[in-house]
N, C-alpha and C positions, 0 to 999 in steps of 0.2 A: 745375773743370768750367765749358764754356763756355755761357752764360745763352744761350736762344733769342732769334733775332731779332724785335719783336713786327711786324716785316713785312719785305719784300723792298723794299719803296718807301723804307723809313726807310734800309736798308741801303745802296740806290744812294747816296742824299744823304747820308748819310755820306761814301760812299768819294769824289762829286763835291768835298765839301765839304774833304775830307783833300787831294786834289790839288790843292785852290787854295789851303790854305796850308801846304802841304810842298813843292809845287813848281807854283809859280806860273805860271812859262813854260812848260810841258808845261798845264796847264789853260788859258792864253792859247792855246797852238796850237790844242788841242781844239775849242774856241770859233769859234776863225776858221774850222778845218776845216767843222763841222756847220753855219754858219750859220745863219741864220733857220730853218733847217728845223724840224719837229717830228717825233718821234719815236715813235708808239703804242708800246705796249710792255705785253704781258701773259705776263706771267711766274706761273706759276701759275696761278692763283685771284686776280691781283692785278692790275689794270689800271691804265697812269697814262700817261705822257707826260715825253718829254723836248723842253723848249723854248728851242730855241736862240735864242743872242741873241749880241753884241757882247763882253760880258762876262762871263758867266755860263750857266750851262745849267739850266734852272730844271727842277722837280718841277713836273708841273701834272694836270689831268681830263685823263681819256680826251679828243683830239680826234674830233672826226667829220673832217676834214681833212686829215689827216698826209700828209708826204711820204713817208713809210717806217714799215710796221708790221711789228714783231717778237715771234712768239709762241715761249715756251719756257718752261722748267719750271727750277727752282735745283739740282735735280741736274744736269741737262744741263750748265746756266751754270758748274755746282762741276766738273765734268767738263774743261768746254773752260778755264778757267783754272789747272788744275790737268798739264793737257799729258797727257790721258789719252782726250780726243777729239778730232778734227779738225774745223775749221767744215765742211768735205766732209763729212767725216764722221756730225756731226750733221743736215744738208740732207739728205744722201740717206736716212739713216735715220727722217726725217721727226722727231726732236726740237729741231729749229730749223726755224721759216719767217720768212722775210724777203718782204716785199714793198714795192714802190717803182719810181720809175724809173731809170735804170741812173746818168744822174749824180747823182741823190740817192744811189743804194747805194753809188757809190764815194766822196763826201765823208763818209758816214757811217762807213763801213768805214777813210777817213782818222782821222776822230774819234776813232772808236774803236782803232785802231792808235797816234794820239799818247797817250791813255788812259794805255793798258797802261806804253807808253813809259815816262809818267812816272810812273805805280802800281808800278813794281818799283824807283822810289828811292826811294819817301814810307816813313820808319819805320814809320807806323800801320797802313798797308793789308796786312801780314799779318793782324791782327788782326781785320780785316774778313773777310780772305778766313776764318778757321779760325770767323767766324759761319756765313760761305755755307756751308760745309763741314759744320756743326752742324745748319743751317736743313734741308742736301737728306739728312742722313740722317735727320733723324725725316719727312721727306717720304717717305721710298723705302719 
């Protein structure tokens, strides 16, 4: 049985932390893609920030400044990684908002497309995803 995750925030930095060392140049792209920007991000009940930088994308506080905020919920998140909803999908159904300006959404949407890229070669990030998976169903 898969132990609950005791947050969604530990959960990212994990799967961040898995990508820079199972595949390091997919986490370097990521990096350069998002830049400086920062990232709100309230996922649930759980608010934090992704802080771009040079080399790393750090966990931080809620900004009051962000280039780009993201509200959604880890069933959704477990949804859209799982290929059983589409970001359209989620948008128009109102379980994803996104806000920002349009080249912050698309360097983020880079980011986050190198991501994935290099999450479906890191051996560990199944293991991550079947927490998400464990996390949205005692959510639902």
């Amino acid at each position: 049985m898969i132990e609950p995750v005791c947050s969604l925030r530990a959960l990212v930095t994990d799967a961040l932390d898995c990508l820079a060392r199972e595949h390091p140049e997919a986490h370097q792209r990521m990096c350069a893609r998002l830049g400086a920007r920062s990232v709100a991000i309230e996922l649930g009940d759980e608010r934090f920030a992704l802080a771009g930088g040079p080399d790393a994308v750090a966990i931080s506080a809620w900004p009051d400044d962000a280039a780009l905020t993201v509200r959604t919920d880890a069933a959704t998140l477990d949804d859209l990684l799982c290929g059983e909803l589409t970001v359209v999908g989620a948008l128009t159904s109102d379980r994803l908002e996104v806000r920002g300006a349009i080249d912050d959404l698309v360097a983020a949407f880079d980011a986050a497309a190198g991501f994935l890229r290099g999450a479906v070669r890191c051996t560990s990030m199944p293991a991550l995803l079947d927490q998400l998976s464990h996390h949205a169903r005692v959510q639902r």
